[in-house]
mmJSON file of the N, C-alpha and C atoms, coordinates in Angstrom:
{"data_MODEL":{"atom_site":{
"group_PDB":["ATOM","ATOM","ATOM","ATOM","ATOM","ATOM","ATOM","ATOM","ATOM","ATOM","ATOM","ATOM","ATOM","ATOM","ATOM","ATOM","ATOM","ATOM","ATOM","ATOM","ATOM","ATOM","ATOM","ATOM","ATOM","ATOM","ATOM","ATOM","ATOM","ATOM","ATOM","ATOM","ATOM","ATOM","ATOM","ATOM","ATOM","ATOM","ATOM","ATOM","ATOM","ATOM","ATOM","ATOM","ATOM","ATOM","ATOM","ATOM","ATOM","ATOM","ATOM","ATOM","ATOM","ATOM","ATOM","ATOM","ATOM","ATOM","ATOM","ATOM","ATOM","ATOM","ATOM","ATOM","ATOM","ATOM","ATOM","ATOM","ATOM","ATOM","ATOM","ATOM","ATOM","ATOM","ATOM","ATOM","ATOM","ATOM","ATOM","ATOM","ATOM","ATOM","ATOM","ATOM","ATOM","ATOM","ATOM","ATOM","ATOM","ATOM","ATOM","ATOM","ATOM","ATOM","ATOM","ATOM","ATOM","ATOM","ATOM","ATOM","ATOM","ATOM","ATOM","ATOM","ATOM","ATOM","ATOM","ATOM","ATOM","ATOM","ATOM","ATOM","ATOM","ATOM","ATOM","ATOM","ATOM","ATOM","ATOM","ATOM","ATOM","ATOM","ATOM","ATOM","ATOM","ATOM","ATOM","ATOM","ATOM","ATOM","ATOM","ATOM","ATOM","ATOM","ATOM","ATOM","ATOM","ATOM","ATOM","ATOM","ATOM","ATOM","ATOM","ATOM","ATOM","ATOM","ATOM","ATOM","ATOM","ATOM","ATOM","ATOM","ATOM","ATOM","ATOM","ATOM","ATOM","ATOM","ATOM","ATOM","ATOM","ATOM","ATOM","ATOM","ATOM","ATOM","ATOM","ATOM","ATOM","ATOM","ATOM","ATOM","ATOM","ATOM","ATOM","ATOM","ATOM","ATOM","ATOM","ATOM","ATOM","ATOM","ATOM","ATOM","ATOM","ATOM","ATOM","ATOM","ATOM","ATOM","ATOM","ATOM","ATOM","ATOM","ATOM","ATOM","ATOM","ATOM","ATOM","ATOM","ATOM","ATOM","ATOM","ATOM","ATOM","ATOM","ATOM","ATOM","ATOM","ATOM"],
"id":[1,2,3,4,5,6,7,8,9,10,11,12,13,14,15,16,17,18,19,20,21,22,23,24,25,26,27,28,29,30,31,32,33,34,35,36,37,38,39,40,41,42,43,44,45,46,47,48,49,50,51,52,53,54,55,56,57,58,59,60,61,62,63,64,65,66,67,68,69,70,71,72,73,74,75,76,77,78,79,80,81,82,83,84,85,86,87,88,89,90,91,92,93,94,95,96,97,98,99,100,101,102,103,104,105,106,107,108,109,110,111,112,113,114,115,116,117,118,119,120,121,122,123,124,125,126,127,128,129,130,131,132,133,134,135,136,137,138,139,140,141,142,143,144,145,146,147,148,149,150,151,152,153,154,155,156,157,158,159,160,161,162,163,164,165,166,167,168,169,170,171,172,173,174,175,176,177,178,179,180,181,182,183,184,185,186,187,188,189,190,191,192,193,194,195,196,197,198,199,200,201,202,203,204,205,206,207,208,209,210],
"type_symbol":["N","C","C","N","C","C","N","C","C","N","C","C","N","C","C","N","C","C","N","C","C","N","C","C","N","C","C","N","C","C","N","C","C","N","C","C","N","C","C","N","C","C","N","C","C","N","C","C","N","C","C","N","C","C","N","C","C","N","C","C","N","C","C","N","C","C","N","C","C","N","C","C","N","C","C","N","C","C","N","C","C","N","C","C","N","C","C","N","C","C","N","C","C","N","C","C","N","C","C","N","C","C","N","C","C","N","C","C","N","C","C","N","C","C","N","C","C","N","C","C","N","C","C","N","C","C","N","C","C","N","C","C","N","C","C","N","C","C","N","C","C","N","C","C","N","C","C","N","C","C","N","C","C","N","C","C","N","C","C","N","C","C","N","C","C","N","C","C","N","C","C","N","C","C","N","C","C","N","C","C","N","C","C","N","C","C","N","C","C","N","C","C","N","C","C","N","C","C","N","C","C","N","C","C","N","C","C","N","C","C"],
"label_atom_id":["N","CA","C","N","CA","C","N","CA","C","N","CA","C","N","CA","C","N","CA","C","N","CA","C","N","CA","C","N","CA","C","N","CA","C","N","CA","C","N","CA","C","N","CA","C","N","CA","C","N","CA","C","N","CA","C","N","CA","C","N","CA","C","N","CA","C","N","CA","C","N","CA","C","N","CA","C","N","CA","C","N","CA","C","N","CA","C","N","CA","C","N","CA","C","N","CA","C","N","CA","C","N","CA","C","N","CA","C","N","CA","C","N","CA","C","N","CA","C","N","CA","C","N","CA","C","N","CA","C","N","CA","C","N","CA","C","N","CA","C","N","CA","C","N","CA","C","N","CA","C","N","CA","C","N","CA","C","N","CA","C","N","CA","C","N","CA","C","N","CA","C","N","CA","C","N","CA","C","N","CA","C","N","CA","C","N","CA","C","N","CA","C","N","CA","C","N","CA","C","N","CA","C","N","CA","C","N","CA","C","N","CA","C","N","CA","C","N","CA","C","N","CA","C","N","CA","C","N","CA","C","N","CA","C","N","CA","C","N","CA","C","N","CA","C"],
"label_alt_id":[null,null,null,null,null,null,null,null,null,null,null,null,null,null,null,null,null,null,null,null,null,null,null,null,null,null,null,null,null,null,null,null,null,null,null,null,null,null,null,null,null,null,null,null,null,null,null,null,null,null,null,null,null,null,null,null,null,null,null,null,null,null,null,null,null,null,null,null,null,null,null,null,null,null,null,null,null,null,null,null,null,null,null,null,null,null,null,null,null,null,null,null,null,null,null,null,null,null,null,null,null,null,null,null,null,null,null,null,null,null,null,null,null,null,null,null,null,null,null,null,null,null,null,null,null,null,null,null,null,null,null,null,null,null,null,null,null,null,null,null,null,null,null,null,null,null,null,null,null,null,null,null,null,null,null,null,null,null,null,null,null,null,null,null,null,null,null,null,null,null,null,null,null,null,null,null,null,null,null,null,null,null,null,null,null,null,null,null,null,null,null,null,null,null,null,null,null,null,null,null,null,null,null,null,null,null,null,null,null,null],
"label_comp_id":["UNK","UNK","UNK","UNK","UNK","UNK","UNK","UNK","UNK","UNK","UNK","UNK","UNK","UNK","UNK","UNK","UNK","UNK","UNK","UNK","UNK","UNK","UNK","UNK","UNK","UNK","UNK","UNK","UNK","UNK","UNK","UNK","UNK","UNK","UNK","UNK","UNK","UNK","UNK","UNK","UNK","UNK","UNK","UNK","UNK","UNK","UNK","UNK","UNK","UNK","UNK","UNK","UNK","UNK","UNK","UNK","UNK","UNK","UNK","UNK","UNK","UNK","UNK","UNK","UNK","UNK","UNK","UNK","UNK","UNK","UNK","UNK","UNK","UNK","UNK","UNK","UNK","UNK","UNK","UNK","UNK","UNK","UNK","UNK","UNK","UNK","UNK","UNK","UNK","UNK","UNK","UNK","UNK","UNK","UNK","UNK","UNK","UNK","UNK","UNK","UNK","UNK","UNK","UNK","UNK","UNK","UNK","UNK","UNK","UNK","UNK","UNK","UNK","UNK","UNK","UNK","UNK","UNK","UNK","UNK","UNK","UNK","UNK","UNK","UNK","UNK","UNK","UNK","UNK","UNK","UNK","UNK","UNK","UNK","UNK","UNK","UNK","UNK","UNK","UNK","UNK","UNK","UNK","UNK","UNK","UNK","UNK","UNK","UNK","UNK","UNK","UNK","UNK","UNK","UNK","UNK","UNK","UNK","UNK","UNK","UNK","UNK","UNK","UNK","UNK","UNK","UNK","UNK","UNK","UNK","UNK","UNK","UNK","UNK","UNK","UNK","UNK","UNK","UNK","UNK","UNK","UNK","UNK","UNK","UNK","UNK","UNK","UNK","UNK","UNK","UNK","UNK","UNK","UNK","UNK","UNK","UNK","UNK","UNK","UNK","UNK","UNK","UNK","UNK","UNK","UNK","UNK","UNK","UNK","UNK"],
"label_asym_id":["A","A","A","A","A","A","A","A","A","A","A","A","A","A","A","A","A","A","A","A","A","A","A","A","A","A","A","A","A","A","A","A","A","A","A","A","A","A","A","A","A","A","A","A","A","A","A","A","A","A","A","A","A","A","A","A","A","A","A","A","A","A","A","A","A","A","A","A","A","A","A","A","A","A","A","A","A","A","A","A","A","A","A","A","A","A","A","A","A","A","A","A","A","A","A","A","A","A","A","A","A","A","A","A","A","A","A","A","A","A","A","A","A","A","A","A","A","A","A","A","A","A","A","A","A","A","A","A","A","A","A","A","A","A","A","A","A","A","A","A","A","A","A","A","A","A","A","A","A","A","A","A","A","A","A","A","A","A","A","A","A","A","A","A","A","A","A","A","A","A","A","A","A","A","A","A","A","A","A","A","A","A","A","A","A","A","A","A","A","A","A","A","A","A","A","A","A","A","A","A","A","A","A","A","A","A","A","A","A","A"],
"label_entity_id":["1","1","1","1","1","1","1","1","1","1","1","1","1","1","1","1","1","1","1","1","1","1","1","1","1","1","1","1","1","1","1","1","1","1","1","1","1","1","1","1","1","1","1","1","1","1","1","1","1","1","1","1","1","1","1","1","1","1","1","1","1","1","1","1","1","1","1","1","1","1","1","1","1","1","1","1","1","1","1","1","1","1","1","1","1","1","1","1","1","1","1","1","1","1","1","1","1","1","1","1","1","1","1","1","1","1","1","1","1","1","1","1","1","1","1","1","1","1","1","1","1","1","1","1","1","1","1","1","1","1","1","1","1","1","1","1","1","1","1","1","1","1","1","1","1","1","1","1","1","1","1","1","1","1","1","1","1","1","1","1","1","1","1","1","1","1","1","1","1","1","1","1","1","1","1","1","1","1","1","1","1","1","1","1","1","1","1","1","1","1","1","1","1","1","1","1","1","1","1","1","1","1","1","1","1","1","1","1","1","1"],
"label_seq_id":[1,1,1,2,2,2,3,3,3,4,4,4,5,5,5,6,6,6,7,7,7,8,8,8,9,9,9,10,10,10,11,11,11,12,12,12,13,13,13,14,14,14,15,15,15,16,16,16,17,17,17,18,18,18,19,19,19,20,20,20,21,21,21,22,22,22,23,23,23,24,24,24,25,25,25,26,26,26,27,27,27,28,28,28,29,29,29,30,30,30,31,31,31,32,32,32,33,33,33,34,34,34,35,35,35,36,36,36,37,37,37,38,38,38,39,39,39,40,40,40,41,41,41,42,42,42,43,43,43,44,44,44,45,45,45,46,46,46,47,47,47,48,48,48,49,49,49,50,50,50,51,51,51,52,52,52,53,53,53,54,54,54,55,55,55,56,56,56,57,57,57,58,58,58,59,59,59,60,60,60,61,61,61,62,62,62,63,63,63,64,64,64,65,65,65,66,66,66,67,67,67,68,68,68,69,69,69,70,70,70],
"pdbx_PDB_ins_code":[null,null,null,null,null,null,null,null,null,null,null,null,null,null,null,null,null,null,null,null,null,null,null,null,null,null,null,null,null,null,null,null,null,null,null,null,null,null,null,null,null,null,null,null,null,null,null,null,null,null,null,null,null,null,null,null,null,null,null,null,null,null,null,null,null,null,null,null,null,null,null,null,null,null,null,null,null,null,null,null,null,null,null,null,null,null,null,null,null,null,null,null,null,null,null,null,null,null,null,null,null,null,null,null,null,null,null,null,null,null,null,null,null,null,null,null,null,null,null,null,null,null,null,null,null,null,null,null,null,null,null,null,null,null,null,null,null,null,null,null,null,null,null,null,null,null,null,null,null,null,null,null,null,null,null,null,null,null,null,null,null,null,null,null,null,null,null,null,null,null,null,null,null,null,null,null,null,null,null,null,null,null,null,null,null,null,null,null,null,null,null,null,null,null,null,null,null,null,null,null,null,null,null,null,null,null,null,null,null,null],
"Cartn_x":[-182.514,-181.213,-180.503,-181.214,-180.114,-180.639,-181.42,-181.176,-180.442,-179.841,-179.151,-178.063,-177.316,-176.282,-175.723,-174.537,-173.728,-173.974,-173.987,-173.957,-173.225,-172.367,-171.166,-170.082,-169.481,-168.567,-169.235,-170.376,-171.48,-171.03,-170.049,-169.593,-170.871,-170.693,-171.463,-172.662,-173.437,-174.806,-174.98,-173.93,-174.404,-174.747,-173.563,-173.357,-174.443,-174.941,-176.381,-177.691,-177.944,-178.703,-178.787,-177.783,-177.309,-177.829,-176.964,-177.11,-178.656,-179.653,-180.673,-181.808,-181.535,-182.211,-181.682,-180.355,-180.449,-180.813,-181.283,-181.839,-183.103,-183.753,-185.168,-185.799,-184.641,-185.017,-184.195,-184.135,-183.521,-182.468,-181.434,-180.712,-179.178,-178.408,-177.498,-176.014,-175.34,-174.387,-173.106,-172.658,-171.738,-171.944,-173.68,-173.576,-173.056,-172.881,-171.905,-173.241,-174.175,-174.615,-175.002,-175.119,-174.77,-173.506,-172.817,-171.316,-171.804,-171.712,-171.71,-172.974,-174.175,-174.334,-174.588,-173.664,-173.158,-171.686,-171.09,-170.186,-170.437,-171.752,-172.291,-173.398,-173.275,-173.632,-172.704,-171.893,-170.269,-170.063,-169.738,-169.419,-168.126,-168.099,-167.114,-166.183,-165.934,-164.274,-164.085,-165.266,-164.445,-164.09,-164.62,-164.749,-163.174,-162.761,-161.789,-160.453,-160.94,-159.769,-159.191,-160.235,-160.366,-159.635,-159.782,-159.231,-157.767,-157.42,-155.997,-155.172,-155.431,-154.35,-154.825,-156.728,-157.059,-158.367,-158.432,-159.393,-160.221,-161.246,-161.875,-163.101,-163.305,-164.069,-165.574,-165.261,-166.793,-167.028,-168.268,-168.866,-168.149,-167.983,-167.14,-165.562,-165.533,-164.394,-164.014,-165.643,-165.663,-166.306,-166.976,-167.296,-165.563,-164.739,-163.003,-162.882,-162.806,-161.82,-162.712,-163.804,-165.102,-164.407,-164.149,-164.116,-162.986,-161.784,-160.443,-160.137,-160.946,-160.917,-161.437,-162.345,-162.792,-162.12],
"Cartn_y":[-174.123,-173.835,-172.762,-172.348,-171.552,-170.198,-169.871,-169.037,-168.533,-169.468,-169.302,-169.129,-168.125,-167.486,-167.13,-166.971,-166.915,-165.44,-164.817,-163.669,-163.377,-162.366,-161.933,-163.161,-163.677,-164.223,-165.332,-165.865,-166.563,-168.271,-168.578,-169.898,-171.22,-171.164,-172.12,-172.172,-171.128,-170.635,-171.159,-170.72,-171.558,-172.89,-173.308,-174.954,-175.628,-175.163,-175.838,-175.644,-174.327,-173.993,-174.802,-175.254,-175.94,-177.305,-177.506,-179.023,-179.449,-178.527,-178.45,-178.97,-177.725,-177.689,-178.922,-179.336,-180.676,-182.041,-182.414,-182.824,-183.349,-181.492,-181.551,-182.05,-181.726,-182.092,-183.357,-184.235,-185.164,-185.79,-184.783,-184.371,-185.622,-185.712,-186.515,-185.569,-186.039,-184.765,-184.721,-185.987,-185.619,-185.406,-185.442,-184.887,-183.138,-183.547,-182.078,-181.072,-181.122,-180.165,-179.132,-180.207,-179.849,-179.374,-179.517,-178.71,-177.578,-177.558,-176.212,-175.265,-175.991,-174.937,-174.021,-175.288,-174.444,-173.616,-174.325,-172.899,-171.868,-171.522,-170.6,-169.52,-170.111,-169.466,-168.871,-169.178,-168.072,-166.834,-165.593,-164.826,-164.712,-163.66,-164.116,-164.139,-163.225,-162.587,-163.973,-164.4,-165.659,-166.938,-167.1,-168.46,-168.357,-167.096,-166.885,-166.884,-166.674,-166.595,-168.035,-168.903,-170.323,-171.004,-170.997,-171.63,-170.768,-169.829,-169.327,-170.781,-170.8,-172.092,-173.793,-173.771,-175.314,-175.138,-176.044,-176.282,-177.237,-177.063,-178.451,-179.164,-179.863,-180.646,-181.423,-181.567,-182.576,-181.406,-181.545,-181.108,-181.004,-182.0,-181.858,-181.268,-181.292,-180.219,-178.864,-178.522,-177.113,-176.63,-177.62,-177.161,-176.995,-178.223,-177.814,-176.471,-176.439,-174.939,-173.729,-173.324,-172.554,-172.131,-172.99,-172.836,-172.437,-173.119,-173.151,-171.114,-171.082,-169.952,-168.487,-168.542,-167.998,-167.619],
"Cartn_z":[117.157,117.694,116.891,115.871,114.462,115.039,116.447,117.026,118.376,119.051,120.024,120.229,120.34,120.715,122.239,121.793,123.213,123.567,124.508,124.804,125.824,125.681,126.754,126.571,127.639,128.159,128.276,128.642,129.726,128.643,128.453,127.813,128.387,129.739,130.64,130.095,130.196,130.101,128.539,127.5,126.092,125.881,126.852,126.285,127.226,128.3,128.807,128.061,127.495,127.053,125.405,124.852,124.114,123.961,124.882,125.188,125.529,126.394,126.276,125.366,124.524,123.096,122.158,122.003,121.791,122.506,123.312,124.179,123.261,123.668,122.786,122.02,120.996,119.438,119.345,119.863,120.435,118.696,118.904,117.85,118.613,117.497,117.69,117.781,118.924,119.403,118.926,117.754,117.022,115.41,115.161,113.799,113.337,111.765,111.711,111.461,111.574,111.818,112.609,114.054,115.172,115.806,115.286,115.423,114.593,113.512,113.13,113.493,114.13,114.947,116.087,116.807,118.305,117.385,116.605,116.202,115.617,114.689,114.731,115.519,116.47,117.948,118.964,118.471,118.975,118.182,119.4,118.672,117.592,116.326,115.433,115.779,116.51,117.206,117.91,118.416,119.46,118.724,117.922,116.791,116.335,115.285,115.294,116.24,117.059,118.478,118.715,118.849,119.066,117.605,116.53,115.56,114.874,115.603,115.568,116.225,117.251,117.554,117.856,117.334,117.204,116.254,115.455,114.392,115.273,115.689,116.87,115.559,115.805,114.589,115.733,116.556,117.343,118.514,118.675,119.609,120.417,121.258,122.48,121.974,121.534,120.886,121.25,120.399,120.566,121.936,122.898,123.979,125.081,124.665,125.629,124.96,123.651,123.263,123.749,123.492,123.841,125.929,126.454,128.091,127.98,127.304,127.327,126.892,125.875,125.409,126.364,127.019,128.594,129.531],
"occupancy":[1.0,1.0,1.0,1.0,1.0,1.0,1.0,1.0,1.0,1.0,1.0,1.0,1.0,1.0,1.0,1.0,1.0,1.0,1.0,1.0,1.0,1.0,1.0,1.0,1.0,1.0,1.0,1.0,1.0,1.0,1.0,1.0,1.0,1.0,1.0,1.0,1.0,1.0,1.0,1.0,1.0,1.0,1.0,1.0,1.0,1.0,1.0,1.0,1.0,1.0,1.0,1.0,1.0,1.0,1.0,1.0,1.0,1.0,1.0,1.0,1.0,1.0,1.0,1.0,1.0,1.0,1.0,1.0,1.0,1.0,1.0,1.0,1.0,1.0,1.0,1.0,1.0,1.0,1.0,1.0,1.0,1.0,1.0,1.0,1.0,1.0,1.0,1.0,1.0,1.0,1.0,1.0,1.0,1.0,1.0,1.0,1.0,1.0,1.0,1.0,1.0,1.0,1.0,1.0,1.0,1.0,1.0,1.0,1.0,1.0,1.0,1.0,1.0,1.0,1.0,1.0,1.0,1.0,1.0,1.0,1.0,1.0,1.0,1.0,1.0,1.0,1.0,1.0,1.0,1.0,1.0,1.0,1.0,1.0,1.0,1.0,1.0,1.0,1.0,1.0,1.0,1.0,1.0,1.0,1.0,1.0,1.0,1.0,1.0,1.0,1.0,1.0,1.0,1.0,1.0,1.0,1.0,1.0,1.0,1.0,1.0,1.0,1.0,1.0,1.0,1.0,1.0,1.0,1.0,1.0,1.0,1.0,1.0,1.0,1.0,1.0,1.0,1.0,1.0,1.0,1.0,1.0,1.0,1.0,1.0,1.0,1.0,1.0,1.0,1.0,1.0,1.0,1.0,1.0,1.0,1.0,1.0,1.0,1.0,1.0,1.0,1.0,1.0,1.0,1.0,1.0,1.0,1.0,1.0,1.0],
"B_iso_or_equiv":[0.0,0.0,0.0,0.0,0.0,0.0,0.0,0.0,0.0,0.0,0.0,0.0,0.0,0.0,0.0,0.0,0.0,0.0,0.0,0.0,0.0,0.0,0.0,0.0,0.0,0.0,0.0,0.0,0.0,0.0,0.0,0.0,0.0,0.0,0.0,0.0,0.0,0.0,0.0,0.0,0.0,0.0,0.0,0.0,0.0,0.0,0.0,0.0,0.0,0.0,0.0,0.0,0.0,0.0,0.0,0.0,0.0,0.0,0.0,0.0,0.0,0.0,0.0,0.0,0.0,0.0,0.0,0.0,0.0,0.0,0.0,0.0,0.0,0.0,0.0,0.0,0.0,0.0,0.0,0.0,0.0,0.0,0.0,0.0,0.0,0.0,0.0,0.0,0.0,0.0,0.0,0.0,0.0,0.0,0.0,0.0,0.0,0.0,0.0,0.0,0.0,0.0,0.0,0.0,0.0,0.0,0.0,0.0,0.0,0.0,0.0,0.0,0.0,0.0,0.0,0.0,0.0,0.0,0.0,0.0,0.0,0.0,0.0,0.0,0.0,0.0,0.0,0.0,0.0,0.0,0.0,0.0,0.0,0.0,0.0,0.0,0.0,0.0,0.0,0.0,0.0,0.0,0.0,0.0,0.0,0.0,0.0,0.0,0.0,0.0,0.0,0.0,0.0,0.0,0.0,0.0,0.0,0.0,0.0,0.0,0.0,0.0,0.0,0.0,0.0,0.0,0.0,0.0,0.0,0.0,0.0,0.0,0.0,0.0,0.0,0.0,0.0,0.0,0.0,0.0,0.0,0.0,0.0,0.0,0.0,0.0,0.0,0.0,0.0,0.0,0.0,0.0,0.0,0.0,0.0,0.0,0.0,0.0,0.0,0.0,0.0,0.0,0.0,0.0,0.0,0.0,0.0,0.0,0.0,0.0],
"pdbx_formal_charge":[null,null,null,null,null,null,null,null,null,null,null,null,null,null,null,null,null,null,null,null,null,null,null,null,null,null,null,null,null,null,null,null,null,null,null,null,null,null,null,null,null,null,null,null,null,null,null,null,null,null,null,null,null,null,null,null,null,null,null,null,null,null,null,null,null,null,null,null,null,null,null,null,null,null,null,null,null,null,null,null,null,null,null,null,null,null,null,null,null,null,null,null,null,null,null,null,null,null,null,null,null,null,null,null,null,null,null,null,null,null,null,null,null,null,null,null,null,null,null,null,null,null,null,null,null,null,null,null,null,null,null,null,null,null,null,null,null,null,null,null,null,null,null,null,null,null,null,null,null,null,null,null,null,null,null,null,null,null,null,null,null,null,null,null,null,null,null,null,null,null,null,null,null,null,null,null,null,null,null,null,null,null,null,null,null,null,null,null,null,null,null,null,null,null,null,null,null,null,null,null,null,null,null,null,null,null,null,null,null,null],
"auth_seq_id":[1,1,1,2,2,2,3,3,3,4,4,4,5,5,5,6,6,6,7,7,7,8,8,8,9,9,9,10,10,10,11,11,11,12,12,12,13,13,13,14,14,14,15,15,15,16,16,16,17,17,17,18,18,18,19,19,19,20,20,20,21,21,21,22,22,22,23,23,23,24,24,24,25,25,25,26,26,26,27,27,27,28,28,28,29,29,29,30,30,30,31,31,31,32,32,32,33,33,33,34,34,34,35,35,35,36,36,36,37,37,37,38,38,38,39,39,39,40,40,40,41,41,41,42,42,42,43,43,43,44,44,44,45,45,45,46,46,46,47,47,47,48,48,48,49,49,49,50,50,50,51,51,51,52,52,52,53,53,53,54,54,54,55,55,55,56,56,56,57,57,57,58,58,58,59,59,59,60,60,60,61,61,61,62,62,62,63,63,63,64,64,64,65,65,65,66,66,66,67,67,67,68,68,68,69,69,69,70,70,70],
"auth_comp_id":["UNK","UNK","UNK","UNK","UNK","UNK","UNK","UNK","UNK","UNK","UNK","UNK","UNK","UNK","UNK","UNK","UNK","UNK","UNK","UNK","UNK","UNK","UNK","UNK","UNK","UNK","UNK","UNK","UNK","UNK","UNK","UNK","UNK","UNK","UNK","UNK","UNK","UNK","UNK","UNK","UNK","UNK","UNK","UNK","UNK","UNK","UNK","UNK","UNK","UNK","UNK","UNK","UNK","UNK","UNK","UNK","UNK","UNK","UNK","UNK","UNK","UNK","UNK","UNK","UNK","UNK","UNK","UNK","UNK","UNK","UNK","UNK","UNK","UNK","UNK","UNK","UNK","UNK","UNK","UNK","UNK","UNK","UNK","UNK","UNK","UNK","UNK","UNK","UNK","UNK","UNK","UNK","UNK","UNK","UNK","UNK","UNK","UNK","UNK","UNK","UNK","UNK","UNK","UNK","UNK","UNK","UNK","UNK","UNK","UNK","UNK","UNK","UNK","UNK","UNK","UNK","UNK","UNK","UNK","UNK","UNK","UNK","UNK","UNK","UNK","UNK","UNK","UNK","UNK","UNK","UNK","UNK","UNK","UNK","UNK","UNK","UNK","UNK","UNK","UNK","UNK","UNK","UNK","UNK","UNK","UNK","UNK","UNK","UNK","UNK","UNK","UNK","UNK","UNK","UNK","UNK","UNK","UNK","UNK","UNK","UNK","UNK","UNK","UNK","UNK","UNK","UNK","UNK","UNK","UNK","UNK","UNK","UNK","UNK","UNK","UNK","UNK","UNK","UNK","UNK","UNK","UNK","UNK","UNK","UNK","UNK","UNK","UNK","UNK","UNK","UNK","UNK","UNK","UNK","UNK","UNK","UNK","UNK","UNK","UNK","UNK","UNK","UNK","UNK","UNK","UNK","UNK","UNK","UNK","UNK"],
"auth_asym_id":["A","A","A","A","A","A","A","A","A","A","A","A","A","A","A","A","A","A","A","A","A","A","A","A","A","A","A","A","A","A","A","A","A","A","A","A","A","A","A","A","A","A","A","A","A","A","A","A","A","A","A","A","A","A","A","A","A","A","A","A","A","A","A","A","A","A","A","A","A","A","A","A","A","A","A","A","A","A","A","A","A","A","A","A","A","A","A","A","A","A","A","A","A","A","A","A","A","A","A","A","A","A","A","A","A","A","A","A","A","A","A","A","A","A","A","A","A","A","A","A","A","A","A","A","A","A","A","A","A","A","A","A","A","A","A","A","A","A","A","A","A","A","A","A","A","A","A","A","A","A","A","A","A","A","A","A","A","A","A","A","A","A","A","A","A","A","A","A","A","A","A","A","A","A","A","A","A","A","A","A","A","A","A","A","A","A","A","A","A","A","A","A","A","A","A","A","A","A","A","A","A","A","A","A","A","A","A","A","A","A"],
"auth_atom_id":["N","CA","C","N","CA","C","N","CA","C","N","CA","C","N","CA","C","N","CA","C","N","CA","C","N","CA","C","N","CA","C","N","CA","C","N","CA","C","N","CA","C","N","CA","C","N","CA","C","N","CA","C","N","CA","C","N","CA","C","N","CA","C","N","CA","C","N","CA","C","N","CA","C","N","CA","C","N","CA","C","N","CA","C","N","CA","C","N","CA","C","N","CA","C","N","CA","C","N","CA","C","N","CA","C","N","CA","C","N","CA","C","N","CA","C","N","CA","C","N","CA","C","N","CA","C","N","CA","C","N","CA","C","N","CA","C","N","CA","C","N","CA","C","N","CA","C","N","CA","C","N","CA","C","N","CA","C","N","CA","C","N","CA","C","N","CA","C","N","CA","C","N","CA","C","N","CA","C","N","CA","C","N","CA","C","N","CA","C","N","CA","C","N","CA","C","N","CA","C","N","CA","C","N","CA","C","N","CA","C","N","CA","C","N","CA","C","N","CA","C","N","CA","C","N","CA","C","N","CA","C","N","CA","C","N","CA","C","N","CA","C","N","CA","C"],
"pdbx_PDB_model_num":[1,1,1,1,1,1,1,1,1,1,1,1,1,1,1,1,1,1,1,1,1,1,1,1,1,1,1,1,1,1,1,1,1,1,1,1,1,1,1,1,1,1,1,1,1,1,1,1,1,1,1,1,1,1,1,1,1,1,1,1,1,1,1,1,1,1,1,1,1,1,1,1,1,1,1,1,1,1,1,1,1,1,1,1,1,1,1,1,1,1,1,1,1,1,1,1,1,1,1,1,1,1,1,1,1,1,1,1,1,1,1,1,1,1,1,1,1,1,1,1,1,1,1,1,1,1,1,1,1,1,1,1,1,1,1,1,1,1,1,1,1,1,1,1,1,1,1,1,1,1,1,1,1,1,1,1,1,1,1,1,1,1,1,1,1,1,1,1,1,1,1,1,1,1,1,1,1,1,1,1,1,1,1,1,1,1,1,1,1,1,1,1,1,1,1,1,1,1,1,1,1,1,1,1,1,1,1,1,1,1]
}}}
């Protein structure tokens, strides 16, 4: 997963492709590692954009702010 990135706008397309690959590796969806790295699969500008007005801490967190942010 410490290669998958968002590309463009395509929010949707991450968080399936995401969610996917955790699936896979049949990974647990509120460990923090898994947060940090669907948040390091955001671009920087957008990561930043998003924690100007919310610090999101769980997965599902960062998947509301990530759309919200779109």
């Amino acid at each position: 997963m410490c290669k998958l990135h968002m590309i463009g706008d395509n929010i949707e397309m991450y968080i399936t492709s995401f969610e996917n690959l955790m699936r896979q590796a049949e990974c647990k969806w509120e460990s923090i590692s898994m947060v940090y790295q669907f948040h390091n699969g955001l671009p920087t500008d957008f990561q930043q954009s998003i924690v100007e007005w919310w610090i999101p801490n769980t997965f599902d967190d960062w998947q509301l702010a990530t759309q919200e942010e779109v």
